[in-house]
N, C-alpha and C positions, 0 to 999 in steps of 0.2 A: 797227426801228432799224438803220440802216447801221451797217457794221461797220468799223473804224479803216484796216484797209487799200482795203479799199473806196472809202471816203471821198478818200483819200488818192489814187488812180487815179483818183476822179471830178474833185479839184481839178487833176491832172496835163491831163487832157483839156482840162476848162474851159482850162487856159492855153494848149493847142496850136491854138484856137480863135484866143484873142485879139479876143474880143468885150469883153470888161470895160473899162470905161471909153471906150470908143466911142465919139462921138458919136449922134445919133439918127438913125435912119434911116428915109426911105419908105415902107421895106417893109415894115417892121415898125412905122410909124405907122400906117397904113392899116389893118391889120390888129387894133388896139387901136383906130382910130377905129370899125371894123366892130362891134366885139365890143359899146362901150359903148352903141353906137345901136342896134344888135338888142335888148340885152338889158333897156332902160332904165337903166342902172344910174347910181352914182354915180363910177364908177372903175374901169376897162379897163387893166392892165398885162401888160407880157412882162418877166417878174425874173430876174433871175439871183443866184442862190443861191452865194457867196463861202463863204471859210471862217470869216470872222467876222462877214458883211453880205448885206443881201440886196438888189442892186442892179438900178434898173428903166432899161432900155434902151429902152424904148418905156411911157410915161406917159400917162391919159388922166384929167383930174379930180384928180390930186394932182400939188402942187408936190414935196413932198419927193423928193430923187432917189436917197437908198437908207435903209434901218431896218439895226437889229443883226437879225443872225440869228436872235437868242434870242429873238425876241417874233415872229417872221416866220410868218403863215399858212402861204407855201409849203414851211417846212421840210417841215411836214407832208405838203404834197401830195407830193412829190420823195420820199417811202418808201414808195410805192407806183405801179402801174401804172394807175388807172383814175381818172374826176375824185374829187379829193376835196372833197366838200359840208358845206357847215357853217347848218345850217337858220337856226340863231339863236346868236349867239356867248356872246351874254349868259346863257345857261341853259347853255349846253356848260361841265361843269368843265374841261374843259382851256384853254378861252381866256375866262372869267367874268373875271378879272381882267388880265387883258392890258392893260396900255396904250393900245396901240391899239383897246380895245374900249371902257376906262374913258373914252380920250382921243380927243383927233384921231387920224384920221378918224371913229372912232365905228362903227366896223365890226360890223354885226348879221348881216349874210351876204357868206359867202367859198364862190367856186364856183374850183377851179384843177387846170388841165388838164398835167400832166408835161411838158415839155420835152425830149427827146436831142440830142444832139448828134451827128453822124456815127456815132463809132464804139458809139453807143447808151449814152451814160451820160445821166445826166437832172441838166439844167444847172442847169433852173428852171422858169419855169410860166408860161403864158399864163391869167388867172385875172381875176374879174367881182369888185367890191366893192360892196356897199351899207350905207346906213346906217337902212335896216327889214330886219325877218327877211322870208324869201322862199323859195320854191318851186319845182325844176325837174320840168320833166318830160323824157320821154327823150327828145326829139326839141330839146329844150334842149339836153339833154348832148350831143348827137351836133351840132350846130353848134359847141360850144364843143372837141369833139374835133376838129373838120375843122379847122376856124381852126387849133389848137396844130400838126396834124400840115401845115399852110401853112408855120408859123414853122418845124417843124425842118426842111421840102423846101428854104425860103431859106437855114437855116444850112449843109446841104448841097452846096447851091448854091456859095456861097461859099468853102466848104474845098475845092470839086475844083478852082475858079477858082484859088485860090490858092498849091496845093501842090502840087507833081510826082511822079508815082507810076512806078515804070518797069516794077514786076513785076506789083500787083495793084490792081483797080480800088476806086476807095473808095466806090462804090456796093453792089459785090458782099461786100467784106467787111460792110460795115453793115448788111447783109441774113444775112448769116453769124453776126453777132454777133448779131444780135435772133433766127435760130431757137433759137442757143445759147441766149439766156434765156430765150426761153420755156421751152423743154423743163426748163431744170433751177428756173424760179420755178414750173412749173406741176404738176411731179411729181417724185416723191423716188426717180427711178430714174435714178439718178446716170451708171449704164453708159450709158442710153441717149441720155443728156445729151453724153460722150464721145465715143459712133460719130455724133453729129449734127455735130459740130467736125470731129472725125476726115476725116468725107464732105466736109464744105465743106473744109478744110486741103488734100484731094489735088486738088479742082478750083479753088480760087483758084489753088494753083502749079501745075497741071500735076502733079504728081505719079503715081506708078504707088503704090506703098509708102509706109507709112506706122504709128502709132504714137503713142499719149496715154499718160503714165503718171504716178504720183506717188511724187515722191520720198522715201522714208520712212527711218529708221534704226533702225540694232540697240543695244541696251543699250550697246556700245563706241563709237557713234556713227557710225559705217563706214553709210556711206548704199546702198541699194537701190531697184530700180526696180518698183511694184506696176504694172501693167499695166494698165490701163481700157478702151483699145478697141487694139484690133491689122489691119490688112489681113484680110480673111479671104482670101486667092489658095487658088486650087486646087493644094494640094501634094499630096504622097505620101501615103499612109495614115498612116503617123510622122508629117507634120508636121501632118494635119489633127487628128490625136488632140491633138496640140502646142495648135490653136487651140479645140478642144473644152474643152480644160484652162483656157486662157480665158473661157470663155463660163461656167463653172460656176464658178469660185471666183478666178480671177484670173493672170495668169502673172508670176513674178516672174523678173527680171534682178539678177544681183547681182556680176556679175564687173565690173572699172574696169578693166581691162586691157587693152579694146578700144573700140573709136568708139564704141559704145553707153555704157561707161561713164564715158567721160573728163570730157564736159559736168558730170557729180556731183562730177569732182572739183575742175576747173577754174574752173566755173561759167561756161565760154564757151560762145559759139557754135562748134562744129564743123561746116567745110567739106571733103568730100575729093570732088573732081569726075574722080579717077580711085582709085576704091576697089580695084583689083584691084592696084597696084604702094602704097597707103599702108601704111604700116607701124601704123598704127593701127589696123586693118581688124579684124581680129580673124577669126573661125570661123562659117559661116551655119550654120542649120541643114540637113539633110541633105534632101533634096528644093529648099531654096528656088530661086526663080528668082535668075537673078545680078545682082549689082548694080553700077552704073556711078557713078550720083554719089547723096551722099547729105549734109543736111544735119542738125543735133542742134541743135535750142536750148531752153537750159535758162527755166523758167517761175522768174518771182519772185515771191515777197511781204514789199515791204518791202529787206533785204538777204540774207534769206532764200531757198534755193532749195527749191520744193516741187513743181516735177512738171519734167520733160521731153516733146518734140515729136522726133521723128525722123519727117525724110519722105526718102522714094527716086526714082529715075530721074527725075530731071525731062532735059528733050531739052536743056534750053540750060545744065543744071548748076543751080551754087546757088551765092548771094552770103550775104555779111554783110548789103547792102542791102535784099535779101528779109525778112529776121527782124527789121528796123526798118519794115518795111513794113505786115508782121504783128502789129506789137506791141498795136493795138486788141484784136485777139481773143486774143491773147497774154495779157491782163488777163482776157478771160471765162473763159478755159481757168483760168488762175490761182482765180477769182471760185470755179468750181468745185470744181478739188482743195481750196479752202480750204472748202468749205463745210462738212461737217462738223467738223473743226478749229475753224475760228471759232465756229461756234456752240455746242460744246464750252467753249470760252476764253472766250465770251459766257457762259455758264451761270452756268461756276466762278466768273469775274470778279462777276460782278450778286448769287451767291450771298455770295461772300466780306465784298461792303458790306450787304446787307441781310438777314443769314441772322436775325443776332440781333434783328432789330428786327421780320421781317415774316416771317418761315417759319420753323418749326416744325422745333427741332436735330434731332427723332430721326428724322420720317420725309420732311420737305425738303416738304412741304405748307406753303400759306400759314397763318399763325395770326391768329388774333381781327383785329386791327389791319389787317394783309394785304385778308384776306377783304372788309371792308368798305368798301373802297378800290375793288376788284375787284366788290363788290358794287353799289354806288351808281353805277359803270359801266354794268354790265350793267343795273339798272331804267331808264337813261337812254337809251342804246340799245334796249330794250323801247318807249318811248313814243315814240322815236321811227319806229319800225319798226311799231307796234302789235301787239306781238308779246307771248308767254308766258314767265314766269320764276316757275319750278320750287325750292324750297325746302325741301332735304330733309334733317332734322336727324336724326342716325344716333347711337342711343347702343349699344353690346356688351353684347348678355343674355351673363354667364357669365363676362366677361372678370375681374373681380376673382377668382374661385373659380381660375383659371388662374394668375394673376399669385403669388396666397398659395402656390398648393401646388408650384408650380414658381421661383418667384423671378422676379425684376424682367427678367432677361435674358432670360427667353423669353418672357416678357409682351413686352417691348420687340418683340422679333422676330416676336411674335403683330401689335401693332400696326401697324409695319412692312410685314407680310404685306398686312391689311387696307385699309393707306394703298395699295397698292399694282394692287389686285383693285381696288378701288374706281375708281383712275385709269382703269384698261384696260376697264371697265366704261362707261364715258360717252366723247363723243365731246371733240376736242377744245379747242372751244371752251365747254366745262365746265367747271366750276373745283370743283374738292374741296380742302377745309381741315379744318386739326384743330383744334378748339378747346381741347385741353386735356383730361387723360384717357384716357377712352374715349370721347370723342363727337368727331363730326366731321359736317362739313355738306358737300353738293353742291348746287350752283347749276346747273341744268338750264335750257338755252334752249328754247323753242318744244315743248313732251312734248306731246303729244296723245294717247299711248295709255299708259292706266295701267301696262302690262306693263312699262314702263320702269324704274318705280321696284319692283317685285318682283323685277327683272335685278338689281337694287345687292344685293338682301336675299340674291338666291342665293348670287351672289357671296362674301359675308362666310359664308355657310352651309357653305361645301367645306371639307371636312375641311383641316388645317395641317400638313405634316408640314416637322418642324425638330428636326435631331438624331436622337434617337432615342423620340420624342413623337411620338403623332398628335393633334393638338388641334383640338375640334371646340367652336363656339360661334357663336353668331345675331345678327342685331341688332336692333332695334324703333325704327321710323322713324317720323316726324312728317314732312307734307307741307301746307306751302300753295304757293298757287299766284296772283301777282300777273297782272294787277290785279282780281282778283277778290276777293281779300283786296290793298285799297288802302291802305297802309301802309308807313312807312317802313323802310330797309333794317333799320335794328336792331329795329322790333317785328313785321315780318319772320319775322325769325328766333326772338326770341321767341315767337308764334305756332306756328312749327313745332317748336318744344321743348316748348310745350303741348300740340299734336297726340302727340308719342311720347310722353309720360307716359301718355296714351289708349292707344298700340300697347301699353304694358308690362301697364296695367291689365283692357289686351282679352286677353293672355296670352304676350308677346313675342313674336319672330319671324313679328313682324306689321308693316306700316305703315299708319294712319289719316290721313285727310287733314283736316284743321284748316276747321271751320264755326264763324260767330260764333256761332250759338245754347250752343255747344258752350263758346266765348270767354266768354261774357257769365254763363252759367252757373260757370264757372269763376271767373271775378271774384266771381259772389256766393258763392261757399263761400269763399274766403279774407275776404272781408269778415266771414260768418257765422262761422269761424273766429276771428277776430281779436277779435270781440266776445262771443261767448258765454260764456269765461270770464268776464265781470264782469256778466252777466246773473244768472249763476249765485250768483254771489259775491252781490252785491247785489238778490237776490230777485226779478229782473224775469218769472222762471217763474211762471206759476199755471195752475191746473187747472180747465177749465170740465166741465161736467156733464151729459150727453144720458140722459133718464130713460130706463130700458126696462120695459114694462109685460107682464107675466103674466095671457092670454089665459087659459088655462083658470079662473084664482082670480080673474079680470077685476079685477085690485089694481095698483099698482106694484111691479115687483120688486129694482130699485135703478138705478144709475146704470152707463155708463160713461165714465173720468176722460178728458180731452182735454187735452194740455197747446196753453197760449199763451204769447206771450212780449209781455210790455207793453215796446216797445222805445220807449229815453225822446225818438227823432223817428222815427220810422216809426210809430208807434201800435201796437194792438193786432197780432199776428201771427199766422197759421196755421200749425200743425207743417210744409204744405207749402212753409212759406217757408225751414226751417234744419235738419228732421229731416232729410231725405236729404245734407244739406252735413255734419252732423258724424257721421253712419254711419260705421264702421273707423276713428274716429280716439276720443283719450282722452275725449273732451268726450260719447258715447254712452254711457259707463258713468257718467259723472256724472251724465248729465241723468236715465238711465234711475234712480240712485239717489235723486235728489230723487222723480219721480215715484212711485215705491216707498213711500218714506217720508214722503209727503203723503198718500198712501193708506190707509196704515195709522194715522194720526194722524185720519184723516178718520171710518175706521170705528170707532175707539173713540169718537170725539166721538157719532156716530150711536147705539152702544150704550149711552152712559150718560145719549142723550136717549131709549131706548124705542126707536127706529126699525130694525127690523129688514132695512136697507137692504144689497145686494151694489154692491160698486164691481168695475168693471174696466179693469183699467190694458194697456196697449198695450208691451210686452217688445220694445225694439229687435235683431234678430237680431243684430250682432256682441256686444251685449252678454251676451244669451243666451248665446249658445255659446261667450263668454267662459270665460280658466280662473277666475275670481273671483267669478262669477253665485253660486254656489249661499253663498259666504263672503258674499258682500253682502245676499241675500235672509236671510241669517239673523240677520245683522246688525240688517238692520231689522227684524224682526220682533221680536226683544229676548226682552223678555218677554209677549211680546202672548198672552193667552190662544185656546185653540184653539178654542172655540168662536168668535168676533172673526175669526180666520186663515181660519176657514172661507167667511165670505162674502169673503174678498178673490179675486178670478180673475184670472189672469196671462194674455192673451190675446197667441199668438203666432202670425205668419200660417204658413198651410198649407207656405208656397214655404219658409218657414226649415226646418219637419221634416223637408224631403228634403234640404236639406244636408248633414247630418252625421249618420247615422240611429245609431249608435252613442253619440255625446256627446248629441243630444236626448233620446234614450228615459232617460237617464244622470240628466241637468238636470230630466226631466221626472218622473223618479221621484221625484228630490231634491225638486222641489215639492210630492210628497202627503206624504212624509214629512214635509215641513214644515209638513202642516195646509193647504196653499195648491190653490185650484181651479186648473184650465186651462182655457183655450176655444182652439180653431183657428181664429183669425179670416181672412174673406177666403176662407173655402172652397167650394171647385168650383174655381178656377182654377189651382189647381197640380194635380199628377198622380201624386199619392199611390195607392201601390196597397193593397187591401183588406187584405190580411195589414199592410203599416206601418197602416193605419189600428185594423185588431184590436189591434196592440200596443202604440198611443201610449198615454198611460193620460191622454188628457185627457177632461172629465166634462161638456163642453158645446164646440159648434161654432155658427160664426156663417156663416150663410150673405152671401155678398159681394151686395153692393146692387148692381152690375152687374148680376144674373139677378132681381134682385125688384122692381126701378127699373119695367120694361117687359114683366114676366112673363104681362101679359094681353094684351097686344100683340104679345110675339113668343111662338110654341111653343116653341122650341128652349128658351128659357129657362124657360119654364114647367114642360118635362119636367126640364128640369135640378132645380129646385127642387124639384118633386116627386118627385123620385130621391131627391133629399139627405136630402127628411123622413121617406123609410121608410129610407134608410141610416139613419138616425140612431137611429129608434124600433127596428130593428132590433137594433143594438148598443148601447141602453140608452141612449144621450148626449141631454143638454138640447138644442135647439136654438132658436135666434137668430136672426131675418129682420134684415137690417139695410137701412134706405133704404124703408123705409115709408112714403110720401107722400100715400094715400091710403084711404078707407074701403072700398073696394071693392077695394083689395090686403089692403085686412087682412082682409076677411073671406072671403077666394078662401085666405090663409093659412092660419087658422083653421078653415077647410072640409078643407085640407091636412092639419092635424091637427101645425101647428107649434106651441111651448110659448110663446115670446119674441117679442114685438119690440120696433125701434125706431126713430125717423124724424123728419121733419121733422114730418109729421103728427101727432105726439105736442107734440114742440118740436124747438128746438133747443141744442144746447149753450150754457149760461147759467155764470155766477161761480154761486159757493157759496151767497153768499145769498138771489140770486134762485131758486136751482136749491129751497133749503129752505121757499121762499113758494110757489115753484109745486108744491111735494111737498104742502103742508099743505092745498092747497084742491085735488088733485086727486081725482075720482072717475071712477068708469068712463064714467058719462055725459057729462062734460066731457072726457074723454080729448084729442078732438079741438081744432084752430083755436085754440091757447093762443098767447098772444099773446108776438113774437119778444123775444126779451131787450135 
């Protein structure tokens, strides 16, 4: 965005010009006739950019002879240096509802190439219009650059024609002016922005000596001269130290008492073309060479004075008409001391209207509102470019534990910190926001190497020192990454708040990058969430029934219990479909207490029909090692007689024992004292060692149907199995093949010299009443091929 004084030198030019309202011209037809028969288009203008209008001096295909500014394509081109392209208007948020895009003309593509005028300000734009979206390529762009830089060699033309110069050519300053900008639009080394002016300033005038500086003030208001670029002449040792002092931090003038300072006070031009008899002259320094004539002219912005020019020895002196001659670059000089300044007064100003509405009071970050603005940008820009957009939702492991034991203020200053590390972390055209809290997001363009987003994590990871604290704390990031996750900006970001729930639950001071498998599983535990409480309530749990049959007494030995869930539109369901969704949450100690307590309802019913039947129910590991497992297990158990308690077995997998080997052996003792069997179900696959296994006090193990599934088929697994069944018979424990599917597993099992099993082979899990019809008519000989439930 141009900046007000800016703007304002640029309307001053435009007038010294005096193209506005023109007639039309030749030369400037021709060149608009050129453009719209190259390019086919609909509309070929050369506009000029007014301070309320944007008026076309040479028209091709439109009547209208000027627009408001406020709806004008070329505003936009005229804030930068290079064409500015607009694919499709209609999709561009910034011009989707324009007028001109809603209305006549119908504008779908706008191609507009900058304009200068002599002393290098940018008038307006020679620019292509159509009404389909459209396509350039570079050899495009570089015809419609050659045309524009036609139009400004004729406005050139025309001002040297017109206007009389006595001291400096308006070619060579123009050429002066435009290194000046470059050097200071293309790098932010201000000095060397200076000594480029500086250079051209002695050879436009002839000068020997010379001087940039800006003019700044003290708390009293008493103005001073900061130095920018100076002569470097070969002086004495003294004074070269003098201009060394320059080069490293800047040389300041602050006396008004002499030529150098009078222009600060006056605010004129100073002329003395015999310095050795003015009485203004003031004192050189010691080595300088001497000096003859010398001119000062003071730099404006606005009515404001902010830098000074002092040049020396010119052979034919110095005029007042000189420093009006200069006044084009007179403005770049200006353009520069203000640059910092302005956009300073740019910051403060843009923050003061939209601090509260769109960036974030404490740490000057955009907030929620901001962000998404800034966001749906940057996706649009992404597709147009075909490029990556990075999504990295940041929440502080540890920040609350800081915030309580030290107070709100160095929480504050903790964040702060953060918002801060984070900025100087990414490159510029990055954008980091706070959302509120301790979370904050960064929008990464184009990241191709994941090291980038571990850079943010470190970052937040450095120690904090504030006051007399050193505060140390992590963060746990969530990343996706567009268009690979195709989605809009807010589920987006959604998405990547889902990914760091992952980094917290992988263990903080981590970042995870957001997969839909990941997504979609996600959706199903809050759906499973959302409903299992009234599955519960309303009885839609039951328990189906997988017989297991005892190999050496060749009988049935009982069951074990499977929960289902009759969901009233999904139909019947498998524990794979909602056990692992409510694991670590309330709804695991419920469900594991229904199952409990059907169990035990089940085996009394069993003993007062005669059936000497064992159930085994399936012990969810948080609810296990819950503090309320051993209170609920006895709960249910009631009054249940102990010989009853005895066939019930609590099967818990292998992987839960080595959890918490203190609280299991604890929970697991609590079960024999309560009369209750145990099995280790799923074992061989965790990594239990021989001493925890001597000490678990469980009284049966189930081997995992992973290794029994294919045990004649693969060795590995076969030895495995056969390890397990002399571990087992070694330390006294029952043992349990589980995934039986065939006669010729069972009897390579039973050559093994295993007690149990169970499988498909047998059946499979049936309801209760089929499970008590197929119990009644089983015998050894029928074992097999029983028909599916």
């Amino acid at each position: 965005m141009t900046t007000p004084n800016i703007e304002k030198r640029r309307l001053a030019a435009l007038d010294r010009l005096g193209i506005l309202d023109t007639p039309p011209e030749e030369r400037f037809e021709r060149l608009t006739r050129i453009a719209r028969q190259y390019y086919q288009v609909k509309i070929a203008l050369f506009t000029i950019v007014d301070s309320e209008r944007q008026w076309f001096k040479s028209r091709q295909g439109l009547e209208t002879p000027e627009t408001p500014r406020s709806v004008a394509f070329c505003d936009y081109a005229i804030q930068q240096d290079k064409v500015f392209l607009v694919a499709d208007a209609a999709v561009d948020p910034r011009f989707s509802k324009n007028p001109l895009v809603t209305g006549e003309p119908f504008i779908r593509f706008y191609a507009g190439m900058p304009v200068r005028e002599p002393s290098g300000f940018k008038i307006g734009t020679l620019c292509i219009i159509d009404d389909k979206p459209r396509q350039l390529n570079e050899i495009d762009l570089d015809v419609l650059r050659s045309l524009a830089s036609i139009v400004e060699d004729e406005l050139e033309r025309a001002y040297l024609a017109a206007t009389d110069h006595d001291y400096v050519h308006v070619s060579h300053l123009s050429r002066a002016i435009h290194r000046a900008q470059n050097v200071f639009l293309t790098s932010d080394n201000e000095r060397a922005a200076f000594e480029q002016m500086l250079s051209d300033l002695l050879s436009l005038t002839g000068s020997q000596f010379g001087f940039i500086g800006e003019v700044l003030r003290h708390e009293d208001q008493i103005p001073y001269l900061k130095i920018g670029a100076i002569t470097n002449i070969a002086w004495s040792p003294e004074t070269q130290a003098l201009y060394q002092e320059v080069e490293r931090r800047g040389l300041i003038f602050d006396r008004l008492d002499n030529i150098l300072g009078k222009p600060m006070v006056t605010g004129e031009v100073i002329v003395a073309n015999d310095l050795e008899t003015d009485p203004r002259r003031g004192g050189l320094p010691s080595g300088h060479p001497p000096i003859t004539a010398y001119i000062g002219i003071p730099v404006f912005s606005g009515d404001r004075q902010i830098g000074l020019i002092g040049l020396a020895n010119r052979l034919d002196g110095y005029t007042a008409r000189l420093a009006e001659e200069l006044e084009p670059l007179l403005q770049t000089v200006g353009n520069l001391i203000e640059r910092k300044r302005l956009y300073q007064e740019k910051r403060e100003h843009q923050k003061s209207l939209e601090q509260a509405a769109n960036y974030d009071s404490l740490t000057g970050l955009p907030n929620r509102r901001r962000l998404t603005a800034l966001f749906e940008q940057e996706l649009f820009e992404a597709k147009q470019r075909k490029g990556l957009v990075s999504v990295c939702f940041i929440d502080l492991d540890g920040f609350k534990e800081i915030n309580d034991e030290h107070g709100h203020a160095v929480g504050d200053a903790v964040l702060k910190s953060i918002a801060q590390r984070l900025l100087s972390s990414v490159r510029a055209h990055d954008i980091v926001a706070r959302l509120g809290g301790d979370e904050f997001v960064a929008i990464l363009r184009d990241v191709e190497d994941e090291r980038v987003y571990a850079r943010l994590l470190e970052a937040i990871r450095q120690p904090i020192n504030y006051r007399h604290y050193i505060l140390n704390l992590s963060g746990s990031m969530g990343v996706t990454v567009y268009p690979s996750d195709d989605a809009d900006a807010d589920l987006l970001i959604r998405h990547a708040d889902q990914a760091m729930y992952a980094a917290k639950e992988a263990g903080k001071n981590t970042y995870t990058l957001f997969d839909l498998d990941s997504h979609f599983s996600r959706k199903e535990r809050v759906k499973v969430i959302e409903q299992i409480g009234d599955a519960i309530r309303l009885g839609q749990l039951e328990l189906y029934y997988q017989p297991k049959v005892n190999f050496t007494r060749q009988c049935l030995e009982g069951f074990e219990a499977l929960i289902r869930w009759n969901h009233p539109v999904l139909g019947l369901l498998s524990p794979g479909y909602f056990l692992e969704h409510i694991e670590y949450t309330e709804y695991a100690r419920s469900v594991g207490n229904v199952v409990i307590r059907e169990a035990i309802t089940r085996l009394q019913e069993f003993a007062d029909s005669g059936l000497p039947y064992t159930l085994s129910v399936n012990l969810s590991p948080s609810h296990f090692l819950g503090p309320d497992f051993r209170d609920d297990l006895a709960s249910a158990l009631g009054e249940c007689p102990r010989d009853i308690r005895s066939h019930l077995i609590l099967e818990i997998l292998e992987t839960t024992a080595l959890d918490d080997t203190h609280k299991v052996l604890k929970n697991l003792q609590a079960c024999r004292d309560l009369g209750v069997d145990i099995s280790l179900d799923d074992f061989g696959t965790g990594y239990s060692s021989l001493d925890l296994f001597r000490r678990l006090p469980a009284q049966e193990i189930k081997i995992d149907q992973s290794f029994v599934m294919d045990m004649l088929d693969n060795n590995d697994n076969y030895r495995i199995v056969s390890a397990i069944v002399s571990l087992s018979q070694s330390f006294q424990r029952r043992l349990v093949a589980e995934g039986i599917e065939s006669s010729a597993v069972e009897t390579k099992l039973i050559e093994l010299g295993c007690e149990l099993g169970q499988g498909f082979f047998y059946s499979r899990p049936m309801p209760l009443e089929k499970t008590l019809e197929w119990a009644s008519g089983f015998t050894w000989d029928t074992r097999a091929n029983s028909p599916e439930p």
